[in-house]
C-alpha positions as CSV (number, residue, x, y, z in Angstrom):
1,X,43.3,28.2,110.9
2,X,43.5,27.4,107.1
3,X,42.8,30.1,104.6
4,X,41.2,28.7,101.3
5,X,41.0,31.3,98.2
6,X,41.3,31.3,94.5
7,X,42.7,34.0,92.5
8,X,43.3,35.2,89.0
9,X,45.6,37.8,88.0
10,X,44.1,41.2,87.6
11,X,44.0,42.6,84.1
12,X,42.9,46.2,83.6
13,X,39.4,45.0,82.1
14,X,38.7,41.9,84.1
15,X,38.6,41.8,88.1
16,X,39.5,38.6,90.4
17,X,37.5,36.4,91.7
18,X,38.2,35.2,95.3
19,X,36.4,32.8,96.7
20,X,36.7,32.2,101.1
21,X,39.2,35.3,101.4
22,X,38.9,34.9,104.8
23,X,40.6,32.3,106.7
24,X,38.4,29.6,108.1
25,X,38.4,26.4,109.7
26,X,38.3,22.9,107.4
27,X,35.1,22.3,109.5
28,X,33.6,25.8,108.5
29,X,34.5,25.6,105.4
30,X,32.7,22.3,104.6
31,X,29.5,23.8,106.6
32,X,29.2,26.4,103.9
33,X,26.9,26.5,101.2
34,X,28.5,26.8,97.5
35,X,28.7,30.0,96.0
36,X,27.0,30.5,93.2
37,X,28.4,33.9,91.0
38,X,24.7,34.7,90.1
39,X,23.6,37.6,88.6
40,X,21.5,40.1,90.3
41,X,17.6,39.6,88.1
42,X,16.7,43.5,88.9
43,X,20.6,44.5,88.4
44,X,19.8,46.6,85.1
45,X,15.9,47.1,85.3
46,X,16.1,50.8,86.0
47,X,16.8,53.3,88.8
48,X,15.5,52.5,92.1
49,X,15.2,54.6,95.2
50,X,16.3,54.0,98.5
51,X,15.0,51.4,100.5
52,X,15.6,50.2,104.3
53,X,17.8,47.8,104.3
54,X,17.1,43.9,106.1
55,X,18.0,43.7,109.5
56,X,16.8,40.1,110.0
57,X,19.1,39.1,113.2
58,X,19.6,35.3,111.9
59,X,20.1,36.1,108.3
60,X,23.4,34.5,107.1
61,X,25.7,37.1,105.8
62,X,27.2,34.7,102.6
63,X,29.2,37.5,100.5
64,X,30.7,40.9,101.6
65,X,32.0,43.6,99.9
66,X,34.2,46.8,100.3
67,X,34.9,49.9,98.9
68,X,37.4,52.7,100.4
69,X,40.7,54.0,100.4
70,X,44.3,52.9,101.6
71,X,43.0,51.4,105.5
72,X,40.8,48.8,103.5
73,X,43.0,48.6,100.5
74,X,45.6,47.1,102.7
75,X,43.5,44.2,104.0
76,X,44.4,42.7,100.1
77,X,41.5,42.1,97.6
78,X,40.9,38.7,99.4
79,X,40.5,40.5,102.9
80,X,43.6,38.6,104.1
81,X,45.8,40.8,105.3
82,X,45.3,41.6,109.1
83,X,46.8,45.4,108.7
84,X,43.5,45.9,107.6
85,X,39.6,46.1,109.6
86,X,38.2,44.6,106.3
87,X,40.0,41.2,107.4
88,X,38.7,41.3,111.0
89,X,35.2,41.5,110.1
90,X,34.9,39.5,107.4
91,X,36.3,36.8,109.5
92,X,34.3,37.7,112.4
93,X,31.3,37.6,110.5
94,X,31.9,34.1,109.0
95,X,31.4,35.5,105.4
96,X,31.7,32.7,102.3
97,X,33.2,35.1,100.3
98,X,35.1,38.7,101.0
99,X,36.0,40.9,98.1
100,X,37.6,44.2,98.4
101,X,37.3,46.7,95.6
102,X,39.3,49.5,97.9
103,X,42.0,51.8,96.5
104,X,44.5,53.6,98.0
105,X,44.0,57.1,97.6
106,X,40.5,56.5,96.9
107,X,38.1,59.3,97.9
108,X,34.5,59.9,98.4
109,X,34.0,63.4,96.7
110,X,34.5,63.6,93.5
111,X,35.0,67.0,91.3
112,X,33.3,68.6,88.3
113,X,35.8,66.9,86.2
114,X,35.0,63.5,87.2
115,X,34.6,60.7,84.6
116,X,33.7,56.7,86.2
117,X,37.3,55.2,85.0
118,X,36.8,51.2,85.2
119,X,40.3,50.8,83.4
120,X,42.4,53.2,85.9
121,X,43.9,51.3,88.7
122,X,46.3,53.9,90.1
123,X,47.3,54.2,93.9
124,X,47.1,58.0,93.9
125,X,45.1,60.3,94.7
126,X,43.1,62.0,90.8
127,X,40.0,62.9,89.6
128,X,38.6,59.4,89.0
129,X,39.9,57.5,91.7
130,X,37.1,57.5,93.8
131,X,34.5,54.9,95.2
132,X,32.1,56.1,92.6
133,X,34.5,54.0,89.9
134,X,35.0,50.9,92.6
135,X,30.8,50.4,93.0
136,X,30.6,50.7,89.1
137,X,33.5,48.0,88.7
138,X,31.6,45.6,91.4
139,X,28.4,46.5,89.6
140,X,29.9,45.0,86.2
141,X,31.6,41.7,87.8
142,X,28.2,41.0,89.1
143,X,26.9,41.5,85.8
144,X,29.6,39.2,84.4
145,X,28.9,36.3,86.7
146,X,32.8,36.8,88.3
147,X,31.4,37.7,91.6
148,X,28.1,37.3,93.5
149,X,25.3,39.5,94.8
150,X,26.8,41.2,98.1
151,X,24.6,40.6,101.2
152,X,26.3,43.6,102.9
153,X,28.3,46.5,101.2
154,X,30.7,48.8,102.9
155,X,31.6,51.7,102.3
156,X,34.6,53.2,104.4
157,X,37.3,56.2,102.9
158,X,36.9,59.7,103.7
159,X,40.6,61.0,105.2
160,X,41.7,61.5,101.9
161,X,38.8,64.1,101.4
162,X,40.1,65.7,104.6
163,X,43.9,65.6,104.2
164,X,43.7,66.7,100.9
165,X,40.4,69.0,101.1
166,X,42.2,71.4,98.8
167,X,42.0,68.7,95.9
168,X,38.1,68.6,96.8
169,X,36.7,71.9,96.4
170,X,33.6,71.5,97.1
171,X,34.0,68.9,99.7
172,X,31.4,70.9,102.1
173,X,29.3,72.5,99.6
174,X,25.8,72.2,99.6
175,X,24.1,69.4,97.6
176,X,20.8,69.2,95.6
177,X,20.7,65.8,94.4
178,X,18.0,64.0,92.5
179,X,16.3,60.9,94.2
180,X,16.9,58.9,91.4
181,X,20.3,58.9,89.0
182,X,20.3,56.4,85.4
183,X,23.1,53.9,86.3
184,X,26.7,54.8,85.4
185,X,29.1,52.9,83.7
186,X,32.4,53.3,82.5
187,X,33.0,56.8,80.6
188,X,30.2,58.6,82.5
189,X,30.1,62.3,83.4
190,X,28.9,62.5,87.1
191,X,25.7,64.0,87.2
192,X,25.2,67.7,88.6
193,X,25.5,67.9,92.1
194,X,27.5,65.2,92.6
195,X,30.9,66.7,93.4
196,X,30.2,67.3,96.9
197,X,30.5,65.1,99.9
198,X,27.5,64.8,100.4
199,X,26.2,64.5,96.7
200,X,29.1,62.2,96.0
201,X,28.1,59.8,98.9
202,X,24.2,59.8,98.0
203,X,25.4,59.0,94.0
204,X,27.6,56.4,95.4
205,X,24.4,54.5,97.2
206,X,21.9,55.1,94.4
207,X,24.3,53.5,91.8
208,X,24.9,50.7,94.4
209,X,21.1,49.8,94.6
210,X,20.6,50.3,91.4
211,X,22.9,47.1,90.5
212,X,22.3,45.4,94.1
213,X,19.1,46.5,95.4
214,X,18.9,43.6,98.0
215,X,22.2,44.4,99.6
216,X,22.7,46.3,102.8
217,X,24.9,49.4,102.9
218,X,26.7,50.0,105.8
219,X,29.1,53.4,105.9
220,X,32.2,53.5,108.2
221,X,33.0,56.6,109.4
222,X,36.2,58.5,109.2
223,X,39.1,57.4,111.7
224,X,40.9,60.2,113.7
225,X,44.7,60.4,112.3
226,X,47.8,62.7,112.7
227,X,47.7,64.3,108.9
228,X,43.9,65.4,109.3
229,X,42.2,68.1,111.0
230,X,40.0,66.6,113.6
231,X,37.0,69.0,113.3
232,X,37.1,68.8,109.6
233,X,36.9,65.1,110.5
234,X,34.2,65.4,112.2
235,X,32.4,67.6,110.1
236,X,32.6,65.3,107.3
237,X,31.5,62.6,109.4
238,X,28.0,64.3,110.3
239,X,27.7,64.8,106.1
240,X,27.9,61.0,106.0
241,X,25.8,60.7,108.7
242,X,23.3,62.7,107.7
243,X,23.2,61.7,104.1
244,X,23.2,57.5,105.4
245,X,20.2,59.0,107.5
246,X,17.9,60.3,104.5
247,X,19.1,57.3,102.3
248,X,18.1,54.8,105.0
249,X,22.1,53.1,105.0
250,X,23.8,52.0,108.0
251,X,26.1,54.5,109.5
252,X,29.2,53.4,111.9
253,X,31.2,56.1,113.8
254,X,35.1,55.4,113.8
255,X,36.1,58.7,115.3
256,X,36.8,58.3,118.2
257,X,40.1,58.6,119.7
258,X,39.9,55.2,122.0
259,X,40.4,53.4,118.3
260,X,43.0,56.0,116.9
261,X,44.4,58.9,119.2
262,X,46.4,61.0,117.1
263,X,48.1,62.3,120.4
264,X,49.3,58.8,121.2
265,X,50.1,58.2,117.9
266,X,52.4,61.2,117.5
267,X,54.3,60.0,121.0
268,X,54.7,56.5,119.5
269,X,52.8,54.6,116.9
270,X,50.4,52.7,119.2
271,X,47.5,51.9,116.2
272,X,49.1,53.1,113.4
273,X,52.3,52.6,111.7
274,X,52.7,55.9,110.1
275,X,49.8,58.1,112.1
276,X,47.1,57.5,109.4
277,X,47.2,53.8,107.7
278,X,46.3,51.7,110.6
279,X,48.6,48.0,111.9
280,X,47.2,45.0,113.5
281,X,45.9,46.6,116.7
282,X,43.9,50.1,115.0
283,X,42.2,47.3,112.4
284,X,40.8,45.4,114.9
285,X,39.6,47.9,117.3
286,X,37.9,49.4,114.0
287,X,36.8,46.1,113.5
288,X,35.6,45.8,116.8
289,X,33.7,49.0,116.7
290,X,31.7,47.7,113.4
291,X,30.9,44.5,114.9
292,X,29.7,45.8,117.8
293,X,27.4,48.4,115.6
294,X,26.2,45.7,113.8
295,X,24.7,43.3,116.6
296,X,23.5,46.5,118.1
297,X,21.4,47.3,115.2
298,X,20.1,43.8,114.3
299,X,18.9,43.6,117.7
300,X,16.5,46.3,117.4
């Protein structure tokens, strides 16, 4: 297999743009169309609310990208790196172009303090590194033409909430949410409401439709690790669920412990190489999991 990407080096105001991240064949790669960097037409006509999401079984899936923490950070920006699930399925699913926005350290919840931070690239956990900041930078290089509309969007951090759930306060609070939320750029106070899990997750989606209304979102559950709680796991895997639910998004279940088994993992890294950030083998068995999800639900 041959990989073919381009890449610029990454200033603070201006993202890369990476063009067939994944590695494909020369024949695959002359079988695919060119992509085009468009701009999304209805990417700053106003809020929007949610909308179900095209399952068309035969629709070609042309651009992909993610947002989440360290286990899709890893996959590099160009999804090549196979320590990661991002590169498994964007080179299972025969995407023309795989961008990863991840951070490590990233979070879903953010805090009352939050501020959308384009400019801040740190590694560590803070106040503004969370995907709220990663969908507002892939909102702006769409806008600028350095990337294109996303077919499919996903969404996948979460144990950073739970390892560090005394750096989320109101991880578990309750959430009252508007339906519909102004887009955010960089500089903007989160809105009320929003510094909860669950708030933080339905702000995240709103402010992705409202830049890429035609893409799918698909959320990835929470894996199972050695440094997190496996009930608060859980528990913050039923907020996702719940919330991907009323905001008609696809929802993927990772915690299970036949992909990471913290018992095993604690005897002798088997998925893992550390108990939470996952090698080869715990990035494609979440990999596996997603794929298998996905033809399951454009089936139906």
């Amino acid at each position: 297999m041959t990989g073919v990407f381009l890449k610029r080096m990454m200033t603070a105001a201006v993202l890369p743009t990476i063009l067939l991240g994944v590695n494909v064949s020369r024949a695959e790669a002359q079988s695919c169309e060119p992509v085009v960097a468009e701009r999304c037409d209805s990417a700053r006509s106003g809020p929007v609310g949610p909308k179900p999401n095209h399952h068309a079984p035969n629709a070609a899936v042309k651009t992909i990208a993610f947002l989440g923490d360290s286990n899709t950070w890893s996959g590099g920006e160009d999804c090549s790196r196979p320590e990661s699930w991002s590169h498994h399925v964007a080179k299972r699913l025969k995407a023309h172009y795989a961008r990863s926005l991840a951070r490590s350290g990233a979070t879903i919840c953010n805090v009352a303090d939050t501020r959308v931070d384009t400019l801040e690239l740190t590694e560590r956990l803070s106040d503004t590194n969370t995907l709220l900041a990663q969908a507002v930078r892939m909102a702006g290089a769409v806008e600028r033409g350095e990337m294109p509309c996303p077919d499919i969007v996903f969404i996948a951090a979460g144990t950073n909430d739970c390892w560090f759930a005394d750096r989320r306060p109101g991880l578990f609070d309750s959430t009252e949410m508007p339906a519909e939320t102004a887009p955010l750029t960089h500089g903007s106070s989160i809105p009320q409401g929003a510094s909860t899990l669950g708030g933080s997750v339905e702000l995240l989606i709103t402010q992705i439709r409202n830049s890429i209304p035609e893409a799918r979102i698909v959320i990835v559950g929470i894996p199972l690790s050695t440094r997190t709680d496996a009930g608060t796991t859980r528990r913050a895997v039923d907020r996702l669920r719940a919330v991907a639910r009323t905001r008609h998004a696809d929802f993927i279940a990772i915690d299970s412990d036949t992909i990471i088994n913290p018992e095993r993992e604690r005897a002798g890294f088997e998925a893992t190489r550390d108990g939470v950030h996952t090698n080869i083998v715990g990035a494609r068995r979440i990999a596996d999991a997603v794929i298998k999800a996905l033809a399951e639900s454009n089936s139906e």
